[in-house]
C-alpha atoms as one frame of an Amber mdcrd trajectory, in Angstrom:
protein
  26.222 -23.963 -17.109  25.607 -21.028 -14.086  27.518 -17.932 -15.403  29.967
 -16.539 -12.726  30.241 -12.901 -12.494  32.580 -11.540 -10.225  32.757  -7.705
  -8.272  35.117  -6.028 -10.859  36.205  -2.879 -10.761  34.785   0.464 -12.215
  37.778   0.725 -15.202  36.786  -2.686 -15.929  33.275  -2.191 -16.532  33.249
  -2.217 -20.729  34.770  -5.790 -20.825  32.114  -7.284 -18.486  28.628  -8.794
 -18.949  26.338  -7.022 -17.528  23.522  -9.852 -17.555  23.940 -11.293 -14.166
  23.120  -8.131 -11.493  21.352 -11.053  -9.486  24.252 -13.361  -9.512  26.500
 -11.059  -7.274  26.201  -9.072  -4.062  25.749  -5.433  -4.341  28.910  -3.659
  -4.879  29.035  -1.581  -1.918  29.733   2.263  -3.933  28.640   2.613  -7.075
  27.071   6.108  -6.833  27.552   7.709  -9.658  28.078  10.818  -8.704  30.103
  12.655 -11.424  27.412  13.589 -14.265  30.083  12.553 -16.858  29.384   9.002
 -15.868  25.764   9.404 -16.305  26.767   9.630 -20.682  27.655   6.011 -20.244
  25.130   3.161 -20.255  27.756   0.840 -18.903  27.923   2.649 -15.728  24.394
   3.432 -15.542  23.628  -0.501 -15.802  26.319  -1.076 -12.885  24.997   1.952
 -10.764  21.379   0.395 -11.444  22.338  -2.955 -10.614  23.692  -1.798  -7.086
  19.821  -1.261  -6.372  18.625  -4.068  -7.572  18.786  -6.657  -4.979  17.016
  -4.764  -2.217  14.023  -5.253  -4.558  14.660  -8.601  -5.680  16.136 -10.968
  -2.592  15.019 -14.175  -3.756  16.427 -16.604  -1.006  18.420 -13.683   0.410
  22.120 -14.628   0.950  24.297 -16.301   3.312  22.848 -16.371   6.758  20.189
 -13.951   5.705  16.930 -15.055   6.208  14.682 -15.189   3.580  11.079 -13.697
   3.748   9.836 -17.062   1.944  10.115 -19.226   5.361  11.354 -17.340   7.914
   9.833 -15.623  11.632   9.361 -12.607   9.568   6.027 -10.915   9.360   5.344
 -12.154   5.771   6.333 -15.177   6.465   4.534 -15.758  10.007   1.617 -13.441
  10.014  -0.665 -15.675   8.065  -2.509 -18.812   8.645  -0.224 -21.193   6.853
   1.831 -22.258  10.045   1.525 -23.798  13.355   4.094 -22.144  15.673   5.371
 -23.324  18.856   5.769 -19.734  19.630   3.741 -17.604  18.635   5.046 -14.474
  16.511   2.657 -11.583  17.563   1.214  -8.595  15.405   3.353  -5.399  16.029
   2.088  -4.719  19.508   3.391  -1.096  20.289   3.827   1.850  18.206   8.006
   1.956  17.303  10.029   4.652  19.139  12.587   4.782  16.265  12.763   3.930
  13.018  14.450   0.669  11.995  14.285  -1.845   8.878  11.674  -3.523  10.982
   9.464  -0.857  11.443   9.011  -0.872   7.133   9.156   3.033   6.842  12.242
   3.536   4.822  12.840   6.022   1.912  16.256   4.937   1.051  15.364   3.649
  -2.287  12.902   6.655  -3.029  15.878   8.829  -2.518  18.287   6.811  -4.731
  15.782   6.436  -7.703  14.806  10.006  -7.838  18.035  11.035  -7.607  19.147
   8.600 -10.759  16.227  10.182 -12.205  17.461  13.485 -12.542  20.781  12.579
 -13.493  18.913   9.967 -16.629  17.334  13.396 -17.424  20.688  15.299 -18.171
  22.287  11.796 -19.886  23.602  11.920 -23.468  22.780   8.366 -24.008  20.913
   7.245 -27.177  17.215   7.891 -27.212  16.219   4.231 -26.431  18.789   3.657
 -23.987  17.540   6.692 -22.081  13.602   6.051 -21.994  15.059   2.253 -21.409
  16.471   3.216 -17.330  13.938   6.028 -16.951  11.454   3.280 -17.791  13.493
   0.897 -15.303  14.020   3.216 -12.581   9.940   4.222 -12.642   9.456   0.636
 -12.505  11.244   0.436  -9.541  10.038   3.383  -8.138   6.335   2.301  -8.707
   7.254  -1.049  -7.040   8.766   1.085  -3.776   5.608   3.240  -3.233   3.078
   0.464  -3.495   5.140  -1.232  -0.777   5.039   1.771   1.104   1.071   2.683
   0.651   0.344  -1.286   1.133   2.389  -0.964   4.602   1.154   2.535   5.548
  -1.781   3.791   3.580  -1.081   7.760   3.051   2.790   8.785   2.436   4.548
  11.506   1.435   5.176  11.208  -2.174   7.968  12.635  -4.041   8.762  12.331
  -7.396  12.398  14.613  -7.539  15.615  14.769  -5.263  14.995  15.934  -2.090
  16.725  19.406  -1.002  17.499  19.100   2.860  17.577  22.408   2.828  13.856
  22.997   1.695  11.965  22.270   5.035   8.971  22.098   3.193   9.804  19.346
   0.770  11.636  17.655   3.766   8.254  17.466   5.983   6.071  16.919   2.804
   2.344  16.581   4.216   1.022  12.965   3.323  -0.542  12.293  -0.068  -3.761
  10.081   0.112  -3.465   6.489  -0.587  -5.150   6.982  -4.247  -3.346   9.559
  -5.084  -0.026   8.089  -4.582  -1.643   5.239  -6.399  -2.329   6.904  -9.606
   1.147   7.969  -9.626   2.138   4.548  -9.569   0.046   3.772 -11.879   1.629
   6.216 -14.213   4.870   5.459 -13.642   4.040   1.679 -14.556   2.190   2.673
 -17.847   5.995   4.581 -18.726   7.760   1.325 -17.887   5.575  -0.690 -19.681
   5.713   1.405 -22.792   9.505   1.946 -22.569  11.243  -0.538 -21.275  13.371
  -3.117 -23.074  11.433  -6.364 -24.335  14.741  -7.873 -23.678  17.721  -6.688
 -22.340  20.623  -9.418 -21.880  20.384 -12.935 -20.259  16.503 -13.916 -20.149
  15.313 -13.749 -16.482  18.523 -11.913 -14.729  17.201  -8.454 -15.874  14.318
  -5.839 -16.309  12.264  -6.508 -19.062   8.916  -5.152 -19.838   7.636  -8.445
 -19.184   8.838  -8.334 -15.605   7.043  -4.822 -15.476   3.668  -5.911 -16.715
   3.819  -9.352 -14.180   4.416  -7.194 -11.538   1.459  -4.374 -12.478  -0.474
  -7.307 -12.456   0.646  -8.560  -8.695   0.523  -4.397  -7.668  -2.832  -3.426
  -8.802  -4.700  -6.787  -7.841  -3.549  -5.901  -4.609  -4.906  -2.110  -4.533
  -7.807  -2.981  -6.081  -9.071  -5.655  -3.955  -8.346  -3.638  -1.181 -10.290
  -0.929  -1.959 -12.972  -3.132  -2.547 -13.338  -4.803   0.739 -11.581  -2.238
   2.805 -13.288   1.082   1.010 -16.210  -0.400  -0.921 -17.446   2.835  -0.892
 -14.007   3.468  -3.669 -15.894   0.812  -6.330 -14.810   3.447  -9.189 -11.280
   3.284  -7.812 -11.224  -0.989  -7.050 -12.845  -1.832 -10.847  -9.995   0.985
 -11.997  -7.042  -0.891 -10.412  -8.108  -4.531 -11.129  -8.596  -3.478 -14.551
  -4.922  -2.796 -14.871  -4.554  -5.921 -13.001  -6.162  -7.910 -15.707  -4.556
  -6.598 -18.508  -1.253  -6.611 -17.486  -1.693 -10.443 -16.629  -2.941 -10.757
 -20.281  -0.496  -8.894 -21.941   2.423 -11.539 -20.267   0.020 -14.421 -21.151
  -0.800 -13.309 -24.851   3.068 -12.506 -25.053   3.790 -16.452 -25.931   7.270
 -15.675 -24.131   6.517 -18.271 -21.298   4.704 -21.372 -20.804   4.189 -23.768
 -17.579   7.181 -25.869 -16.321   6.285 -29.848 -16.767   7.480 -29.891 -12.960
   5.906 -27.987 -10.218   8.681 -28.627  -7.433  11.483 -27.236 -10.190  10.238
 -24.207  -9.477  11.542 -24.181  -6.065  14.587 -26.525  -6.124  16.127 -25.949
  -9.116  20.264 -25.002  -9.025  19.679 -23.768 -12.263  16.843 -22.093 -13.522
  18.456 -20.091 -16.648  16.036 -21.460 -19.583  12.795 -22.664 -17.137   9.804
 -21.358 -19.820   7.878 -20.764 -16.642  10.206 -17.611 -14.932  10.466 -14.346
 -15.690  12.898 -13.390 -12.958  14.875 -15.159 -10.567  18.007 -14.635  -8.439
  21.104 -17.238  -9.552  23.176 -18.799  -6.662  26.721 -19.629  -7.984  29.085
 -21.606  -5.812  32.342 -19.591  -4.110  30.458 -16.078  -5.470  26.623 -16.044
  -3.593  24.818 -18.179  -1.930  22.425 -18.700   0.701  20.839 -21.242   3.264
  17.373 -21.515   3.049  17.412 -24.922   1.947  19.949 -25.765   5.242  16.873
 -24.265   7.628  14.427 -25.885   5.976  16.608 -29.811   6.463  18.501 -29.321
   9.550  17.015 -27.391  11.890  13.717 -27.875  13.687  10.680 -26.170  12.355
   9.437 -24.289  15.062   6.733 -22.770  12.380   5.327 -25.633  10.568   2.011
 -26.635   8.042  -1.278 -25.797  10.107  -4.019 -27.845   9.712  -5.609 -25.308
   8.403  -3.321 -25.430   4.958  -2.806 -28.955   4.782  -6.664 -28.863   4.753
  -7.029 -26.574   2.022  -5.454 -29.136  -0.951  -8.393 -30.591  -2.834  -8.782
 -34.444  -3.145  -7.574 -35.764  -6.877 -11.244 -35.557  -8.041 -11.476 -31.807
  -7.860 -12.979 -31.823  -4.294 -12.827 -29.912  -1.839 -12.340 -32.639   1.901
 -14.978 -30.484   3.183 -17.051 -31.089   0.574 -20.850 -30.076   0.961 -22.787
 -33.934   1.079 -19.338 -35.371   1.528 -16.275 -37.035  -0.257 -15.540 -40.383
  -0.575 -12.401 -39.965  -1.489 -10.823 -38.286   1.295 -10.045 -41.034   3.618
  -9.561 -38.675   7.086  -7.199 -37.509   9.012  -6.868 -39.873  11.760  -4.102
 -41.283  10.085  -1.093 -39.091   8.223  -0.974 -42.140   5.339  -4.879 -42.039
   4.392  -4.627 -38.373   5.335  -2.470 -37.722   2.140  -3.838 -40.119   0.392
  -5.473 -39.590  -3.321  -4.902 -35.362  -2.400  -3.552 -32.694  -5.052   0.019
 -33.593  -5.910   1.065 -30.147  -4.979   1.130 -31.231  -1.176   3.730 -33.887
  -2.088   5.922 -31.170  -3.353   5.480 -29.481  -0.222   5.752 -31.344   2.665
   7.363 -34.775   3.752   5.144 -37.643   2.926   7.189 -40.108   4.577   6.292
 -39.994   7.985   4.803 -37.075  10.193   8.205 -35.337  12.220   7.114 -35.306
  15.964   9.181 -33.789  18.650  10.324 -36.094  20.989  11.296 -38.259  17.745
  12.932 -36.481  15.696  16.068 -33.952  16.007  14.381 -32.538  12.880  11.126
 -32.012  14.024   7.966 -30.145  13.320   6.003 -27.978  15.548   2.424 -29.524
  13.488   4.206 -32.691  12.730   3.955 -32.023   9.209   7.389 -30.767   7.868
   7.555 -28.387   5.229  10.229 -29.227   2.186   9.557 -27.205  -0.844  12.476
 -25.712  -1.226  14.704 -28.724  -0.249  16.571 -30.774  -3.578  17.290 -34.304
  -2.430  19.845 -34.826  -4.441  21.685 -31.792  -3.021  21.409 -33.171   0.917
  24.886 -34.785   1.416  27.169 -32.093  -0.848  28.283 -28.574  -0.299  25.734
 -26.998  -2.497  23.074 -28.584   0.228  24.876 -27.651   3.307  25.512 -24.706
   5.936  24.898 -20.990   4.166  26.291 -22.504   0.372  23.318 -23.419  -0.961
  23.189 -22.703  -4.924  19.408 -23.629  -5.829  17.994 -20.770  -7.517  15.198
 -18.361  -6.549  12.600 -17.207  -8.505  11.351 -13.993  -8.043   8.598 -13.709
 -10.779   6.523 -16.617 -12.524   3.987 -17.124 -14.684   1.849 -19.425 -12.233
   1.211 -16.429 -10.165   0.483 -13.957 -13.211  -2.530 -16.723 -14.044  -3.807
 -16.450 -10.477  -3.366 -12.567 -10.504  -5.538 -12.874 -13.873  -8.010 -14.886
 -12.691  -8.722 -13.585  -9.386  -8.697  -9.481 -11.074 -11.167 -11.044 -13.578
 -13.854 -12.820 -11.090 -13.276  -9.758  -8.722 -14.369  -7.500 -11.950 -17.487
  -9.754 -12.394 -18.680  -9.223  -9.034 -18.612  -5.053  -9.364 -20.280  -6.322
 -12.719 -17.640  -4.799 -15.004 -17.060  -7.874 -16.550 -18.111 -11.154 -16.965
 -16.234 -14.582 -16.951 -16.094 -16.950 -19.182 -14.784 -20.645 -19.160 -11.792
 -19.447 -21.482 -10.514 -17.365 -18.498 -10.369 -20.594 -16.479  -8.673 -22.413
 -19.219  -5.770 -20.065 -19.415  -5.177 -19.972 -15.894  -6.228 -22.769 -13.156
  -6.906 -25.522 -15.724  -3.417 -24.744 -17.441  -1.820 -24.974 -14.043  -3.813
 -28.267 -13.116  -2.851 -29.698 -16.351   0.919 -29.244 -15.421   2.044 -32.749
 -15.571   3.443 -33.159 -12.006  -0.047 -31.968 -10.765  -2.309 -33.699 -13.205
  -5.867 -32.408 -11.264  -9.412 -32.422 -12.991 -10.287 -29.088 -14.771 -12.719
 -26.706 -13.860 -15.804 -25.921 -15.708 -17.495 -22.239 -15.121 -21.791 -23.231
 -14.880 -23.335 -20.405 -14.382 -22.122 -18.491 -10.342 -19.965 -22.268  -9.500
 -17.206 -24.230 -10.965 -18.101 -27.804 -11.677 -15.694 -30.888 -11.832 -16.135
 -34.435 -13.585 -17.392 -35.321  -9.976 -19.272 -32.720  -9.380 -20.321 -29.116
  -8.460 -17.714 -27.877  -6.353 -18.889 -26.700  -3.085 -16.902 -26.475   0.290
 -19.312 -26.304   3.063 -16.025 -24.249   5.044 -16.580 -21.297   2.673 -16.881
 -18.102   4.455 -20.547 -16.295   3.449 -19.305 -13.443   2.786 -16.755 -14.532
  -0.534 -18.457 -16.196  -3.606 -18.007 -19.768  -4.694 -15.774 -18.917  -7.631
 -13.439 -16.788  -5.724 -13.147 -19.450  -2.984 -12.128 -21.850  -5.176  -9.657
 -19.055  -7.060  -8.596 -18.267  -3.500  -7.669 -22.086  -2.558  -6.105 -22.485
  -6.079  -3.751 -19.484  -5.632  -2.580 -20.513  -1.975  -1.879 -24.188  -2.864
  -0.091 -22.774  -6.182   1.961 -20.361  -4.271   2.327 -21.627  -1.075   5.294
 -20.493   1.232   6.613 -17.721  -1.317   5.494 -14.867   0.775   2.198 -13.782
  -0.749  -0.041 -14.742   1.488   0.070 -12.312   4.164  -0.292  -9.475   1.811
  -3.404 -11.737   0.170  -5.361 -11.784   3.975  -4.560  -8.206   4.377  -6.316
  -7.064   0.798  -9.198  -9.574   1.084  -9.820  -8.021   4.896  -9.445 -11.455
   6.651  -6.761 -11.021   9.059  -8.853 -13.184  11.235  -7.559 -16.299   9.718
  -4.185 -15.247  11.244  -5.897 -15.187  14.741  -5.141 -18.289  16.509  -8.208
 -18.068  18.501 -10.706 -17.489  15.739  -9.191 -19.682  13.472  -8.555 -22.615
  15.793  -6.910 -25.363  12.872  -4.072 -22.424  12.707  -3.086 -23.764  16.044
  -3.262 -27.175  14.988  -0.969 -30.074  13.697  -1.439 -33.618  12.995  -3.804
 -36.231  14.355  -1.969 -38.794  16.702  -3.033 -41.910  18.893   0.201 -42.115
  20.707  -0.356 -45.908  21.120  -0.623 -46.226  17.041   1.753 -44.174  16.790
   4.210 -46.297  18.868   3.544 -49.210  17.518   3.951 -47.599  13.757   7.442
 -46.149  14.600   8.880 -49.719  15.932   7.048 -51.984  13.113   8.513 -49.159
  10.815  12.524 -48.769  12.503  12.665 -51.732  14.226  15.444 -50.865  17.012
  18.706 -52.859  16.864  18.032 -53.627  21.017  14.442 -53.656  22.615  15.627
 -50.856  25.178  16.234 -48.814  22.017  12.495 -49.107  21.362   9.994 -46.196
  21.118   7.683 -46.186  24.019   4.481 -43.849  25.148   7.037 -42.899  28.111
   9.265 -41.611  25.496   7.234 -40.086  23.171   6.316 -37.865  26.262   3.143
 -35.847  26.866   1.679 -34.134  24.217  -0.624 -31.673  23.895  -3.697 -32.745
  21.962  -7.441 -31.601  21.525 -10.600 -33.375  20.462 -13.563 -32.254  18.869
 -16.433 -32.800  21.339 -19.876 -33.448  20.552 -20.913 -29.485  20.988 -17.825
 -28.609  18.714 -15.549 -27.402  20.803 -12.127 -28.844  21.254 -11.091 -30.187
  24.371  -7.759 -31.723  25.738  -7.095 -35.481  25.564  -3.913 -37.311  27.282
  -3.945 -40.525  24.380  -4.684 -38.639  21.017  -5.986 -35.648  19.180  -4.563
 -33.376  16.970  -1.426 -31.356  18.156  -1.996 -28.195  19.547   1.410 -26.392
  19.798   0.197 -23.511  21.665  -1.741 -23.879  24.831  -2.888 -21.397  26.872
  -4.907 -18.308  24.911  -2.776 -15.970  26.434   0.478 -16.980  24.185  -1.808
 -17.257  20.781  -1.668 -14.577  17.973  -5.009 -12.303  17.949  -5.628  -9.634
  15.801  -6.906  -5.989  15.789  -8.700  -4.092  12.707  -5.122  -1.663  13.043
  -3.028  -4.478  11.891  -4.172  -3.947   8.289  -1.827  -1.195   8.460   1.716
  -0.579  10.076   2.183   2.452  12.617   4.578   4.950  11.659   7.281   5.409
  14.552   7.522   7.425  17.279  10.482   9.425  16.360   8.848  10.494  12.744
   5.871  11.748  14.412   8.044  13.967  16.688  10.391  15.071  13.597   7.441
  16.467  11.619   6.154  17.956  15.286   9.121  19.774  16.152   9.820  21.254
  12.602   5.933  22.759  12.935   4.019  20.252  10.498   2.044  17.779  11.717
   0.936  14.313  10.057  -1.681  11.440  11.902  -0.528   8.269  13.508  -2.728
   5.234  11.223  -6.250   4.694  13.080  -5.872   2.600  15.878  -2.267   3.766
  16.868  -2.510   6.398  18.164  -2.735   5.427  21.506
C-alpha cells in the first residue's frame, strides 16, 4: 500500500518519516538558515529533500509536462517522432536568461551553500560524510548537465560572495576540467554515501550514485571520443568509470530484471519492483500528474517515426533490414503483417490494434502509429486515469539502462583497444534483458568483431560506416530498451549524429505508416461496421493525405491513393540541423553582464553571430 506523506510543519519534523521526499511537492521554504538547525539530521533531510525534485521529476506533476513525451527539446529533438509541426533547434542566440535557455545556477548555489553549513554540523561522523556525500552527488549530477548543455562553465565549488566581483564573473573552466571535478565529487559519494537510507527506491543511496556515474561518464566519454578524438586519454578515462560503476550496481545482487517490461512504465505502485533503483511515487489527493491523460486523450501531434518503429528487430534476432534479407518480416504495406512476429517491446509501446489516422480518429496520430507506454488499461475509465490525477509511478533510475550503460562503455573501450569483450559482458546485459519474460528475444553470441543469432550473423545493411557492427546492434538494443524516457537526445548528441534528427537527411523521421486509402476503407467498415450506410467510412472522408512513394531511383515522391504518411510537407517547415546544436548558446544578457563588469567569456562556436 502507497505511503502518504503529507507537507507538515517544521516542529513536526521528529515524528515524521522521512522516506518519501518523492511522494510530496517541494515545501516551498525550507532554507535552513540558522546554523543551529544544521546539528540536526532531521532538518538537514527535510532541507535536502526541498532540492530533490528539481533533479528527480519523474512524470513531473499536475499539468506539468514531463520531459519523457512532451514538445520539449529532449523529448522532440531526436529521431523517434513524426511531428505534424515541426519543433526546431534553438534558432537564435537568447536575449535573457530563462529556464528554457538551460543556463541556471540555482542549484549550484543551494548545494554549495548546504555544503558549508554540513562542514560546521555537529552531526555524527557517518551522518555527516552521509549529506556531504549526497549533496556532491547532486552537485556532480548539476555540472555534468551544465558542461553536457554548454561545454566550458564557470565552476565553483563554495558559496558565492556577491560582493567578490571576481568570484561573481568567474572566467570559464574547460570542459575536462570541470569534468574531473565531477568525477571527484562522484568517487566521495560513492565512498560515503548510505548503502541504504529509508524506504528502498524513494532516497539516495550509493547505488543510485554509482547508476548514475555510470549514465554521466558514458556520456563524457563517448563524447570526447567522437567529438575530440584527439582527447582518447580523456574518452578511455571516463568510460572506464562508466564501466565500473555499471558493474559495481550489477555485482551488488541488490536488483534483478522485472518479469514485465511494460511494469516499468505503468505501474501505480512500484515500491518493491527488483528492477528500480529510484522512482517518483504518485499518491492520490497528495501528487499527481497527467502524463498518462496526454498520452490517451489528446491527439499526438508527435508520434512513432518510421524510422523507430523500424529499428525493433524481428523475433529471430534480425534486424528487417537485414543484409541478404528476412523472411520473417512480412513488410510494411500493411500495419497487421507490419507488426507481425517483431520484438515484443513494440507491443508495449505502441497500439497494436489499429493504426490512429486523422480524419478517423479524435485520438489520432500524426505517423498513425500511437504511442502508449506509459498508458495502464485498467486505469482508463477511473480517477487515477483521468485529467492531471494520474497515480502510476515514475521511475527515475533502472537497472535496464545501467546494462546498456555497461555494455555500450565496454564495446566503446574495445574499440580505443583498452579492453576487450567477451560473451559474458553480453550475457549480463542484452541477453539478460532479452530473456525478460515479456520480451522473450534470441540471445546474442559475440564471434569474433559481430554478434551472431540462432538465425544468423547479425548484419543490418542500414548501418552507418562509420559505427561498428557491435555497437549498432548495442545502439538499437538501448533505444528499443529505453525508448521515450528521454535519453535519446542526449545519446545523438554524444555519438555526433544529430543528423538523424534532421528531417531532410533522415527522411523515415518524417514518415508514418503505409496506407492504400482504398484498403484502408474497406478495413475500417469490415472492421466497425456502421449502424447506417451514410455512417460509413469513405475515401471522401478519409480526406487527402499526404503520402510518398519510393521511386525506382530512390527518391520519394507524392502519391494521391497510398504511400507512407508524410506529416510535414514542404522542406521549408522540416527540422535541419547545424554542427552548433551539439551545444546550447549562452544568452545574450550573460554575455553583456560579464562585458560590462570588465571580464569577458566566448559565445559557443557557431553562435556568435
Amino acid at each position: 500500500m502507497k505511503h502518504k506523506i503529507l507537507g507538515l510543519a517544521l516542529l513536526t519534523l521528529p515524528l515524521v518519516s522521512c522516506n518519501d521526499f518523492l511522494t510530496r511537492e517541494p515545501f516551498d521554504r525550507l532554507r535552513g538558515d540558522n546554523e543551529e538547525t544544521w546539528n540536526s539530521e532531521d532538518v538537514i533531510k527535510y532541507s535536502m529533500y526541498n532540492v530533490y525534485p528539481s533533479f528527480f521529476k519523474g512524470f513531473n506533476s499536475g499539468w506539468g509536462r514531463s520531459d519523457w513525451f512532451a514538445e520539449t527539446d529532449i523529448a522532440d529533438w531526436n529521431d523517434d517522432n513524426a511531428q505534424e509541426v515541426a519543433t526546431f533547434f534553438t534558432k537564435n542566440v537568447p536575449t535573457a536568461t530563462t529556464a528554457a535557455t538551460q543556463w541556471n545556477f540555482e542549484n549550484v548555489r543551494t548545494l554549495n551553500t548546504y555544503l558549508s553549513k554540513l562542514s560546521r554540523s555537529t552531526i555524527l561522523d557517518e551522518a555527516k560524510r552521509h549529506w556531504i556525500g549526497v549533496n556532491r552527488f547532486l552537485r556532480a549530477v548539476e555540472y555534468a548537465k551544465l558542461v553536457s548543455n554548454f561545454g566550458d562553465v564557470p565552476y565553483y565549488q563554495e558559496p558565492i560572495d556577491p560582493k567578490d566581483k571576481d568570484m561573481l564573473y568567474r572566467a570559464f573552466s574547460p570542459r575536462l576540467e570541470v569534468m574531473d571535478s565531477v568525477l571527484s565529487d562522484m568517487k566521495y559519494a560513492m565512498e560515503n554515501v548510505r548503502i541504504s537510507d529509508g524506504e528502498q527506491g524513494l532516497n539516495i543511496t550509493r547505488d543510485l550514485v554509482y547508476a548514475y556515474a555510470s549514465r554521466i561518464f558514458l556520456f563524457e566519454g563517448t563524447w570526447q571520443k567522437y567529438h575530440n578524438p584527439q582527447n582518447a586519454e580523456a574518452a578511455a578515462k571516463y568510460l572506464q568509470a562508466a564501466k565500473d560503476a555499471a558493474d559495481y550496481v550489477l555485482k551488488s545482487g541488490r536488483y534483478k530484471l522485472c518479469n514485465n517490461y511494460k511494469d516499468l512504465t505503468t505501474s501505480v505502485d512500484l515500491a518493491g519492483n527488483p528492477e528500480v533503483i529510484l522512482y517518483r511515487s504518485y499518491v492520490a489527493g497528495v501528487v499527481t500528474h497527467s502524463l498518462m491523460t496526454f498520452m490517451n486523450t489528446e491527439p499526438e501531434k508527435s508520434s512513432p517515426s518510421r524510422s523507430l518503429i523500424e529499428s525493433y528487430l524481428t523475433q529471430n534476432g534480425l534486424p528487417i533490414n537485414q543484409d541478404g534479407g528476412n523472411t520473417m518480416y512480412l513488410g510494411d504495406k500493411d500495419f497487421k503483417k507490419e507488426i507481425t512476429k517483431r520484438d515484443p517491446r513494440l507491443y508495449a509501446t505502441i497500439d497494436t490494434t489499429a493504426l490512429r489516422l486523422p480524419s478517423v480518429a479524435a485520438v489520432y496520430a500524426t505517423s498513425g502509429y500511437f504511442a502508449n507506454r506509459f498508458v495502464n488499461p485498467s486505469l482508463l475509465n477511473l480517477a487515477g486515469g483521468k485529467s492531471y490525477t494520474n497515480i502510476t509511478d515514475a521511475p527515475v533510475m533502472k537497472l535496464n539502462e545501467v546494462m546498456m550503460n555497461y555494455i555500450e562503455a565496454a564495446a566503446e573501450l574495445a574499440s580505443l583497444g583498452k579492453y576487450t569483450l567477451t560473451q559474458s559482458d553480453f550475457d549480463r546485459t542484452i541477453n539478460a534483458l532479452r530473456k525478460r519474460p515479456s520480451t522473450n528475444m534470441p540471445t546474442v553470441q559475440l564471434v569474433g568483431d559481430a554478434l551472431h543469432v540462432a538465425a544468423g550473423e547479425v548484419k543490418d545493411s542500414q548501418r552507418d560506416a562509420d559505427v561498428s557492427p557491435i555497437l549498432w546492434e548495442i545502439r538499437r538494443e538501448r533505444r528499443t530498451e529505453l525508448v521515450y524516457e528521454g535519453l535519446r537526445f542526449n545519446d545523438l548528441r554524444r555519438w555526433k549524429k544529430l543528423n538523424y534528427a534532421d528531417m531532410v537527411l533522415n527522411p523515415k523521421l518524417n514518415m508514418g505508416a503505409y496506407i492504400n486509402k482504398s484498403a484502408y476503407v474497406a478495413w475500417y467498415n469490415r472492421t466497425y461496421p456502421p449502424a447506417k450506410p451514410e455512417n460509413a467510412l469513405t475515401l471522401e472522408k478519409l480526406g487527402k493525405m499526404n503520402l510518398v512513394q519510393l521511386d525506382p531511383t530512390g527518391k520519394y515522391v507524392a502519391d494521391e491513393n497510398e504511400g507512407y504518411i508524410k506529416p510535414i510537407v514542404k522542406e521549408g517547415f522540416m527540422r535541419t540541423y547545424k554542427e552548433r546544436d551539439y551545444l546550447y548558446p549562452i544568452p545574450i544578457d550573460q554575455l553583456t553582464l560579464y562585458r560590462n563588469a570588465g571580464y569577458a567569456i566566448k559565445q559557443n562556436p557557431g553562435w556568435e553571430k
